[in-house]
N, C-alpha and C positions, 0 to 999 in steps of 0.2 A: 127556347127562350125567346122572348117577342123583342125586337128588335129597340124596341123605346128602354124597355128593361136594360137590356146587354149593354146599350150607348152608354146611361146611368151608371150605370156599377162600371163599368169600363173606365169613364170617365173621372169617377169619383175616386177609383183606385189609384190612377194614372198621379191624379193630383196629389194623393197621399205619399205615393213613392216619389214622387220628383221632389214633393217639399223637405221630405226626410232629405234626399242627396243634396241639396242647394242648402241646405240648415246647417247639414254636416261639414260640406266643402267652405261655407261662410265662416264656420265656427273653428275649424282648421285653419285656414289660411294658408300660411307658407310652409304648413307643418304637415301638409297633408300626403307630403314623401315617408311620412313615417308612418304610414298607415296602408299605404301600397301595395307592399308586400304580403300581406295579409288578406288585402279584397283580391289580389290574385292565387294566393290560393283558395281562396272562398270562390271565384269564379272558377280554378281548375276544377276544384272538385263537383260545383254543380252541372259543368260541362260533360266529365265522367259519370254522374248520378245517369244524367239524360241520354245520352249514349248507352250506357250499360241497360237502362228501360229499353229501350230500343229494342236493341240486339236480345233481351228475353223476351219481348213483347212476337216479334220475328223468328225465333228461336221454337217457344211456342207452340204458333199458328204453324206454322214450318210440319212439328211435331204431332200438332192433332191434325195435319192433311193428312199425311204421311199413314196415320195409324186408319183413319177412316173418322177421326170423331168429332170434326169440326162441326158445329152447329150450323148449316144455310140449307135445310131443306125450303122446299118450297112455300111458298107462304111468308106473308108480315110477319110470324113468328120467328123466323129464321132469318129476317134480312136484321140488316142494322136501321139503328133507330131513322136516320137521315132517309131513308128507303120505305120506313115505314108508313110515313105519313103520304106520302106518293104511290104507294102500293093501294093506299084507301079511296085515292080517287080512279084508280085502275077500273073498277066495273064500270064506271060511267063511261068510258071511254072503249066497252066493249072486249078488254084484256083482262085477261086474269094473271092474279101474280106469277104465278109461272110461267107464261108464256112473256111477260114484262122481261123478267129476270134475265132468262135465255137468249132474251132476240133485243135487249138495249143495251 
């Protein structure tokens, strides 16, 4: 994603969720202990969501080492995306992706 993009939507997000929390907390006031206990456990739980991704994400990759069936053969096809686009300036620089892969 091109960088003017990302700032943009980053930005515009940022704006949308802060104004929701300053809306809500203005619109609370002193009553906003009554509502506490509830954004913590909506924080526990999304705490847990992202963890438990993790740990299967890990989990996994772990499992398809293990077995032989992780996908990184050689080649753009097999790197991740961030790798890709730098594997494509590889021939000009006299490297091929497998020799990039192994020796960076």
């Amino acid at each position: 994603m091109p960088l003017g993009v990302f700032t943009l939507l980053t930005t515009a997000g940022s704006l949308l969720w802060n104004t929701v929390f300053v809306l809500t907390g203005w619109t609370l006031g002193e009553n906003w202990s009554l509502v506490r206990k509830y954004v913590d456990v909506g924080t526990n739980a999304v705490v847990a969501a992202v963890v438990l991704a993790v740990l299967v994400f890990v989990g996994v990759r772990l499992s398809e080492r293990r077995r032989g069936r992780h996908v990184g053969g050689c080649g753009p096809s097999g790197l991740p995306a961030v790798i890709v686009g730098a594997a494509a300036r590889l021939p000009a620089a006299g490297w091929s992706a497998c020799e990039w892969r192994t020796t960076a």
